[in-house]
C-alpha positions in Angstrom: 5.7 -38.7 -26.4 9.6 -37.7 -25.1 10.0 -36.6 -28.9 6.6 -34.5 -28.7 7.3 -32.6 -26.0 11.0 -31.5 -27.2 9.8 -30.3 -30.3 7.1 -28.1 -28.1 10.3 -27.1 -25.7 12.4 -26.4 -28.6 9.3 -24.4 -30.0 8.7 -22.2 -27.3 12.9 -21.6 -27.2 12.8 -20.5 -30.7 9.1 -18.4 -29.9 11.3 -16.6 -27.0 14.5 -16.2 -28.9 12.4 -14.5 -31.6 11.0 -12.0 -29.5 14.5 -10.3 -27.9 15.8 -10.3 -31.8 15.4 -7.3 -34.1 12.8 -8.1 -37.3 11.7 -5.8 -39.6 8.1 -5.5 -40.6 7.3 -7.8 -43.2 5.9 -6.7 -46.6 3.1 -9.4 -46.7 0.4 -8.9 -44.0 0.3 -12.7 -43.9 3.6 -13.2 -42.7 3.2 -10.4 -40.2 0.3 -12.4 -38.6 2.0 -15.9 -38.6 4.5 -14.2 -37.0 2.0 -11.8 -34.3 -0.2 -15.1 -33.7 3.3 -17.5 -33.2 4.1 -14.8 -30.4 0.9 -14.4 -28.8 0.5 -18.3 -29.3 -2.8 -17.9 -31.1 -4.2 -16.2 -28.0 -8.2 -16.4 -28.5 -8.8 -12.8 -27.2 -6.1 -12.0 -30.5 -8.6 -10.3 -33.4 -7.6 -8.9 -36.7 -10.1 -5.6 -38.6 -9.4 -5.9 -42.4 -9.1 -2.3 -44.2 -8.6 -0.2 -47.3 -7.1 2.8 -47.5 -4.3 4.5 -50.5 -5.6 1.2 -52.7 -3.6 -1.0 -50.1 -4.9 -3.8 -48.0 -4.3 -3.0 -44.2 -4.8 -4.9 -40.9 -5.7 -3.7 -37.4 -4.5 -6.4 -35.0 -5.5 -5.8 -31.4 -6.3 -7.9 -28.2 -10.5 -7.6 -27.4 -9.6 -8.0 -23.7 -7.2 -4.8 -23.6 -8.5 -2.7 -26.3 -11.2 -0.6 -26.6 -13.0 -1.3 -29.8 -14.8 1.9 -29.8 -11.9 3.8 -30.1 -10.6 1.8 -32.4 -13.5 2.3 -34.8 -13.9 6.2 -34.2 -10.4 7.2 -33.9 -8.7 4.9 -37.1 -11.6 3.1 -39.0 -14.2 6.0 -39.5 -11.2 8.5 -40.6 -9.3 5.9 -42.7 -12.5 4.6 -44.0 -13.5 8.2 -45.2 -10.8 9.6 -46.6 -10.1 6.8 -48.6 -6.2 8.1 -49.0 -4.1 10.1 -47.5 -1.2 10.5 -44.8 -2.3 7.6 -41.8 -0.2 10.3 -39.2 -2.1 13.0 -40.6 -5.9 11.4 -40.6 -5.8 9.4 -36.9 -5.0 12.4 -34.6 -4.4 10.1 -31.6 -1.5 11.2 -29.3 -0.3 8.1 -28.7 0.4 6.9 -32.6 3.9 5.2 -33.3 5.7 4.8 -36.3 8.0 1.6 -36.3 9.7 -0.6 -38.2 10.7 -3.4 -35.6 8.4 -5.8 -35.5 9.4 -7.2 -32.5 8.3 -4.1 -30.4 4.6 -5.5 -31.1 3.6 -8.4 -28.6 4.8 -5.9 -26.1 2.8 -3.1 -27.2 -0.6 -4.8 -28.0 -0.2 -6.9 -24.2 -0.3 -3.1 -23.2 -3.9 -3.0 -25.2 -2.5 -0.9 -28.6 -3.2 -2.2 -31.6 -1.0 -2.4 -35.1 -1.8 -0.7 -38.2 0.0 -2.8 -41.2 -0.6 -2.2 -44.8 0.2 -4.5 -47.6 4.0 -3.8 -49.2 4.9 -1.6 -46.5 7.8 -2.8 -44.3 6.3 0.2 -42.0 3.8 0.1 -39.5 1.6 2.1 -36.8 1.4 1.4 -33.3 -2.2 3.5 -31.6 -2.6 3.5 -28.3 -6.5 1.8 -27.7 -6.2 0.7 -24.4 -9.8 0.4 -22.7 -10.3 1.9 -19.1 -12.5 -0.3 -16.5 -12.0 1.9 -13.6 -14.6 2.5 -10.6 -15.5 6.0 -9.0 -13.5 7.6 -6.5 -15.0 6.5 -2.8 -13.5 6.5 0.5 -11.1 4.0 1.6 -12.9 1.7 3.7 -10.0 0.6 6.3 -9.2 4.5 6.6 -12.6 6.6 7.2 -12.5 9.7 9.0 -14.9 12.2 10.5 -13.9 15.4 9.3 -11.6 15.7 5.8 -11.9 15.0 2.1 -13.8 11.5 1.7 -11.9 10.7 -1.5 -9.9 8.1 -1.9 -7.0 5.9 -4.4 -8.8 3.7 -7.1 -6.6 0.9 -8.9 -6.0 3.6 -11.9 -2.4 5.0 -11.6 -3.9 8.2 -13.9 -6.5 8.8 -11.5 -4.3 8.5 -8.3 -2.0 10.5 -10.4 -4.4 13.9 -10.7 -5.9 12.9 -7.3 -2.6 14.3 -5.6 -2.0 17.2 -8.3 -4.9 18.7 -7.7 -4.0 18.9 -3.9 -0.5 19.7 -5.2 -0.7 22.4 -8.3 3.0 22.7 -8.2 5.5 22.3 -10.9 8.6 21.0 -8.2 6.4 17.9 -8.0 7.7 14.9 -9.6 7.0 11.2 -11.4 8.9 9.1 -12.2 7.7 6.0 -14.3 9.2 2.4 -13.3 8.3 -1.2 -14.6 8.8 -4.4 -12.4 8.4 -7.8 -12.9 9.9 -9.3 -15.8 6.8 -11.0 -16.5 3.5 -8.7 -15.2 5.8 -5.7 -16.0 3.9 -3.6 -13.1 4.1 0.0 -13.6 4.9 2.2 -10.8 5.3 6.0 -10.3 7.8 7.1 -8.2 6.6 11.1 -6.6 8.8 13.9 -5.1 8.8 17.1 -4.0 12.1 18.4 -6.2 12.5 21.4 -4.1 12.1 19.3 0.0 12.8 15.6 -1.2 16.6 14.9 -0.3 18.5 13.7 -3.3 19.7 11.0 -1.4 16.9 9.5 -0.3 15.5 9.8 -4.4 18.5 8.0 -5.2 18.5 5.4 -2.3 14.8 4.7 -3.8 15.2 5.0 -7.5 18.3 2.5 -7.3 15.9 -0.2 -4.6 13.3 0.0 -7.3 16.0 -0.4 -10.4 17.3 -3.4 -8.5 13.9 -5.4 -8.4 14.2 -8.8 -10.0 11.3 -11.0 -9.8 9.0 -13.0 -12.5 5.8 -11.6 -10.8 5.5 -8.1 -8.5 1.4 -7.2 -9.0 1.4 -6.0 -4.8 2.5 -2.9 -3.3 3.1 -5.2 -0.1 5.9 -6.9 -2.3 7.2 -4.2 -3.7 7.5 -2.7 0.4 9.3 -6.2 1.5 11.9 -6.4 -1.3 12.8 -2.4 -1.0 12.6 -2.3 3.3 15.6 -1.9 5.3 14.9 -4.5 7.5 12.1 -7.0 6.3 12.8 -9.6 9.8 11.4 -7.2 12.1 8.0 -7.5 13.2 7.4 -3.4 12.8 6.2 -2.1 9.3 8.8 0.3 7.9 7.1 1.4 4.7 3.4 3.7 5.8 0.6 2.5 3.4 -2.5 4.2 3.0 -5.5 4.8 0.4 -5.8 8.4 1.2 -4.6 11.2 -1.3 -4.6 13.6 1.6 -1.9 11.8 3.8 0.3 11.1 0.9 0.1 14.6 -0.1 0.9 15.8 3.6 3.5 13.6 3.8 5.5 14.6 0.0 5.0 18.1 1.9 7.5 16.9 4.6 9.9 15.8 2.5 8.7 11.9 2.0 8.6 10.0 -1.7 4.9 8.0 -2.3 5.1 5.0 -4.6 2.0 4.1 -6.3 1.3 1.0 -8.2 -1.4 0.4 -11.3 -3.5 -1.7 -10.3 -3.5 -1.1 -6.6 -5.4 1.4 -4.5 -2.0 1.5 -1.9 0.3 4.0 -1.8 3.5 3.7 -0.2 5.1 6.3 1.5 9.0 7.1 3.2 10.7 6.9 4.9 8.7 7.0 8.2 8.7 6.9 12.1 7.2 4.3 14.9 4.8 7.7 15.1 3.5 7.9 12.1 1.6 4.8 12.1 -0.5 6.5 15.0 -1.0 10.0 13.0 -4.7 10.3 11.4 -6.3 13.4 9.6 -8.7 13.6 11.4 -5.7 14.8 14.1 -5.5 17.7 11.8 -9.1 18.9 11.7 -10.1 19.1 15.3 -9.1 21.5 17.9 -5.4 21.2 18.9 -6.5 19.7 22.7 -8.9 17.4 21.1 -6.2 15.7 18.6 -3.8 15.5 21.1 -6.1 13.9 23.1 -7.0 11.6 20.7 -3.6 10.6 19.8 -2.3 9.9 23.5 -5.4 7.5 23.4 -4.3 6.0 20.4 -0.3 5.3 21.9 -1.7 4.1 24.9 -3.7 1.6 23.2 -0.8 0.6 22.2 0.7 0.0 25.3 -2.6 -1.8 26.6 -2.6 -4.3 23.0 0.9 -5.0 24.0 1.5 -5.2 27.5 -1.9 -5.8 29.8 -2.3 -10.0 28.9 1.7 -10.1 29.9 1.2 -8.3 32.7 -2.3 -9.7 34.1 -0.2 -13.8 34.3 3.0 -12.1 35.7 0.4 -10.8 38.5 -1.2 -13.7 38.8 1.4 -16.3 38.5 4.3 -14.2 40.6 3.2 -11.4 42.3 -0.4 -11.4 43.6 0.6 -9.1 46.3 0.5 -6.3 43.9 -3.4 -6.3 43.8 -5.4 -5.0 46.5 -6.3 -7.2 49.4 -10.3 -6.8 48.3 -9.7 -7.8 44.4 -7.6 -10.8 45.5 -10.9 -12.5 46.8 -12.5 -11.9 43.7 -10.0 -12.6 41.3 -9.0 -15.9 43.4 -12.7 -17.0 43.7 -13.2 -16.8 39.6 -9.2 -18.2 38.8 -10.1 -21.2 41.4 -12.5 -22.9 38.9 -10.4 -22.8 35.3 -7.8 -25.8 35.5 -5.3 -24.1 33.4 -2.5 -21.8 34.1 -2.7 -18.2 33.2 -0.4 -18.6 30.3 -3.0 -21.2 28.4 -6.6 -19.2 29.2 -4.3 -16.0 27.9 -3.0 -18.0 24.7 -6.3 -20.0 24.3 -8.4 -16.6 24.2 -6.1 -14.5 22.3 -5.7 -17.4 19.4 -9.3 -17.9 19.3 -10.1 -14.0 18.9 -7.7 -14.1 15.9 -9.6 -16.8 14.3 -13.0 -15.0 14.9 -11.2 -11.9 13.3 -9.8 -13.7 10.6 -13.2 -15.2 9.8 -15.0 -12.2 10.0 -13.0 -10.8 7.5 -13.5 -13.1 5.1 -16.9 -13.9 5.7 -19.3 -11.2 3.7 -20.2 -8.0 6.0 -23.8 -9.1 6.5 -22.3 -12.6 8.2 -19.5 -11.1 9.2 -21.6 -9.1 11.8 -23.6 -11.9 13.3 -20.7 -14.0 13.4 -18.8 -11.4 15.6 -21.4 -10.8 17.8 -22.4 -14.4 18.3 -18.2 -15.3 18.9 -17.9 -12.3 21.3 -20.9 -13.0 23.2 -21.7 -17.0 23.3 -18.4 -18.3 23.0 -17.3 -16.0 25.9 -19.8 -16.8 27.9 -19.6 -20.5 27.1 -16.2 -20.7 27.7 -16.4 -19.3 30.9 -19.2 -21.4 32.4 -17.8 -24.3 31.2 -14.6 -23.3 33.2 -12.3 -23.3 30.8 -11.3 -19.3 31.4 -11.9 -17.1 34.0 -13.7 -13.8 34.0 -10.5 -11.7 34.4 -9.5 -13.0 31.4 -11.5 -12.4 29.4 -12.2 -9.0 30.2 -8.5 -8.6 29.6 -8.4 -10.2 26.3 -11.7 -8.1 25.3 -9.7 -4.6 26.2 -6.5 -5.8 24.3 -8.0 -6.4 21.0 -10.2 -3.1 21.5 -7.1 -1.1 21.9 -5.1 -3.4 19.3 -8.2 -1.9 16.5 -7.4 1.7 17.8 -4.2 2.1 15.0 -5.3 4.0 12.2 -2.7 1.5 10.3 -3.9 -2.3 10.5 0.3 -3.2 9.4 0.9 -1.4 13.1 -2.4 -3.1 14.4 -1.0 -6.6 13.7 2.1 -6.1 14.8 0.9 -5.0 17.7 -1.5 -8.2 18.3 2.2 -10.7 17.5 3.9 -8.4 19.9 1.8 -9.9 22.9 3.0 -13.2 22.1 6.1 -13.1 23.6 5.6 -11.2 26.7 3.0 -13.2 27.9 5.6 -15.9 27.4 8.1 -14.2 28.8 5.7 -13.0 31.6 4.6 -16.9 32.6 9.0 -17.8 32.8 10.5 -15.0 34.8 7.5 -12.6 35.9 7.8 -9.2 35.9 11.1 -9.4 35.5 10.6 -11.4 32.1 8.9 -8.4 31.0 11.2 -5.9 31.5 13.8 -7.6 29.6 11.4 -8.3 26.8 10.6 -4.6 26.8 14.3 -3.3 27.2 14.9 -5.7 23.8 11.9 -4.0 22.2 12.9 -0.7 23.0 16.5 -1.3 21.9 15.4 -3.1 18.5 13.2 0.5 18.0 16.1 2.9 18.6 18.1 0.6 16.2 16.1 0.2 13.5 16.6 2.5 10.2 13.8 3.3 7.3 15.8 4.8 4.6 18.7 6.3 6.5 16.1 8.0 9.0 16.0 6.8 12.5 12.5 4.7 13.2 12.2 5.9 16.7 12.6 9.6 15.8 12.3 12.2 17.7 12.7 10.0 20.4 15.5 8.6 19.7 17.7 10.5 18.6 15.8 12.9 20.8 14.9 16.3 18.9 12.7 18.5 21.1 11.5 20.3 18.3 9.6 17.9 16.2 8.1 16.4 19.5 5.5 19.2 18.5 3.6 16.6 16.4 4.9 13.2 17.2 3.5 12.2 20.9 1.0 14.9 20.2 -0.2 17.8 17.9 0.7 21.1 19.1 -1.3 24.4 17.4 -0.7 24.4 14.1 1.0 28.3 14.4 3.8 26.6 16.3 4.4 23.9 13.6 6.8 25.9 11.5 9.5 23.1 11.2 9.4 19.9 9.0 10.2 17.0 10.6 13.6 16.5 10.4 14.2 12.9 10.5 13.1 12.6 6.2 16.0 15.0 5.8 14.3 17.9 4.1 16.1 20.2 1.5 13.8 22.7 3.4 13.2 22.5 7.0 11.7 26.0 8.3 8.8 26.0 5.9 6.4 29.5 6.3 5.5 30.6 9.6 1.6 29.5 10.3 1.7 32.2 12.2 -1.8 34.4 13.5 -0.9 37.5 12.1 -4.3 39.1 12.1 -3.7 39.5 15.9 -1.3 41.9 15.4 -2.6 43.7 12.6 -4.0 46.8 13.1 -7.7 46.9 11.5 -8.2 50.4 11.6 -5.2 51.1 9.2 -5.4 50.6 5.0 
């Protein structure tokens, strides 16, 4: 048995070894195929099409799983088959035909669904692009709906995602650039760019991050994002992701660079701000009052997700005085029953609403439903007649993880939720006090933190008056005639949205 499996080792060493060297195409089709089948180790989805064509014997090898056989029998079968002889580049018009004469270039090429053209004698053969296309139709993202705006969204086809921001972006100064990671999956990404606002920099910063990937296996953009991020030990996403074509292409128009992956409807974009996890579109197509409005909602929810369970037990536990004298009865009268200190119901609720949310995730949307109604309304009210948590508390819980859902970004959402851990901790230790220090870290860590050589707390800090037009909240969009400066733009004033019909004179031609 020991013997066995060396010779299988040594096998597969010799298999591998094979496959970096040179070979040239073998003049027997046989030999090409013990070869093909020795790489591919006589993979069952591996299928061979005998042919004649110029009085020659020919093969088409291809894999059925990649390849579509369709196009293999319309674009090189019929015309072959039909002509009889001829020129093979002349009769298969496909733009994606190869000439080569390394036959090591074909596991590679046929794992990418091509398939191989060999004839009999030749030491010569054709590599055709086949590959088949299972794609779904173009829908809206689910975890980013809006009310107002284009209700397309990124598919897992690279091409599609490709022309879905090209046709918002007919310019030549956009870019791609191609990339493959993961020695093994070999995941292809495109790197995009404005060439005339991108800052060179920040292309190369990127370009080299994504050269440097060394891994067996990188098939997530979330992978990708934690193996490129600045700093991947803090608990605020760096890297913006997002299924919408629009906010990538909004963001590429401020100077940002969007990574997309095959085989993933996420796009990645940088560098970004703390802010930008709070922007939406739908900011964009209301009324200048309303989306500010909206978007002060959405960073105080943040403060509430964050802050009101810490606060509520340092109130409680430390300073009751705080409250007025006619809520201290009622909050007394409902604490007096729950056995526990403010630090377990707070702990004890909040764990338990992240299992329910966990679960309903998982659980199909029909159950998911019932299950959330039934954990939101029975095993609150359960808990709280068997004593176990107070009413307070739960009414606080029920407003943190409201405002927590108010992110249009679930990375910042989460975050958000693991923030509350240790302030409530901190809250039950010291008090109030606890909780200024555990916000003074917070804020510090913020100001601190880089995404790409940009500051993550921009405009704030550094302070910069002038892009605090559409960071805490969205001023008209005649006034918005600077880019953000923290991507470092090539361009920074871009053209003046300005209302110049109110100055025109109508009665002049």
């Amino acid at each position: 048995m020991r013997n066995l499996i060396r010779k299988l080792l040594s096998n597969n060493h010799e298999v591998v070894k094979r496959a970096h060297m040179k070979m040239s195409v073998y003049p027997h089709l046989q030999q090409n195929m013990e070869y093909i089948q020795d790489q591919l180790f006589h993979s069952g989805d591996l299928k061979y099409r005998s042919i004649k064509f110029n009085q020659l014997d020919g093969l088409i090898v291809f894999l059925e799983s990649l390849a579509d056989q369709q196009r293999i029998q319309k674009e090189i079968i019929q015309p072959l088959e039909e002509k009889k002889a001829g020129t093979v580049d002349e009769l298969i018009t496909s733009m994606g035909i190869t000439k080569i004469s390394d036959l090591g270039e074909v596991p590679h090429a046929l794992v990418q669904g091509k398939c191989l053209l060999l004839f009999e004698g030749q030491v010569e053969a054709f590599i055709i692009d086949v590959t088949a296309n299972y794609k779904r139709s173009i829908t809206e993202p689910v975890n980013e709906g809006v009310v107002r705006g284009a209700h397309d969204g990124f598919i897992e086809h690279l091409i599609t995602n490709l022309y879905l921001v090209r046709k918002r972006i007919e310019n030549p100064n956009l870019v791609v650039r191609y990339y493959q990671v993961g020695k093994t999956t070999k995941t292809k990404l495109a790197l995009l760019y404005m060439q005339d606002l991108a800052n060179p920099d920040l292309v190369k910063e990127v370009d080299h991050r994504l050269g440097s990937i060394a891994m067996d296996t990188t098939i997530s953009p979330g992978i990708i994002a934690e193996l490129i991020a600045d700093n991947p030990f803090s608990l605020f996403p760096q890297i913006l992701f997002t299924e919408r074509p629009d906010r990538a292409t909004a963001h590429l128009m401020e100077g940002r660079v969007v990574i997309l992956s095959d085989g993933d409807p996420t796009a990645l974009i940088l560098p970004v701000t703390f802010f930008a996890f709070y922007q939406s579109p739908d900011d964009y197509h209301s009324g200048w009052i309303v989306g500010s409005f909206i978007r002060l909602i959405r960073l105080v929810s943040f403060i509430i997700a964050s802050l009101v369970p810490a606060l509520y037990i340092a109130i409680i536990g430390y300073h009751p005085e705080i409250l007025p004298s006619n809520l201290i009865y009622t909050v007394k009268s409902s604490i007096d029953r729950v056995p526990f200190p403010p630090i377990v119901e707070a702990l004890l609720m909040q764990i338990t609403l992240e299992v329910l949310r966990e679960a309903v995730v998982r659980l199909p949307s029909r159950v998911g439903q019932t299950v959330s109604v039934v954990g939101g309304l029975v095993i609150g009210e359960a808990v709280v007649r068997a004593g176990l948590v107070s009413y307070p508390m739960v009414i606080v819980v029920a407003l943190t993880a409201i405002s927590s859902f108010v992110a249009p970004s679930s990375e910042i959402s989460t975050a958000t939720r693991i923030l509350s851990f240790p302030l409530m901790i901190l809250a039950s230790m010291f008090g109030l006090i606890g909780i200024m220090y555990g916000l003074l870290f917070i804020l510090i860590h913020l100001c601190k933190l880089e995404c790409f050589g940009s500051a993550y707390f921009a405009p704030v800090m550094p302070l910069r008056i002038k892009d605090l037009k559409d960071a805490l909240a969205r001023f008209p969009i005649w006034s918005l005639n600077q880019r953000p400066h923290d991507p470092h733009p090539r361009k920074l004033t871009q053209e003046k949205n300005s209302r110049r019909w109110e100055h025109d004179d109508p009665g002049k031609e």
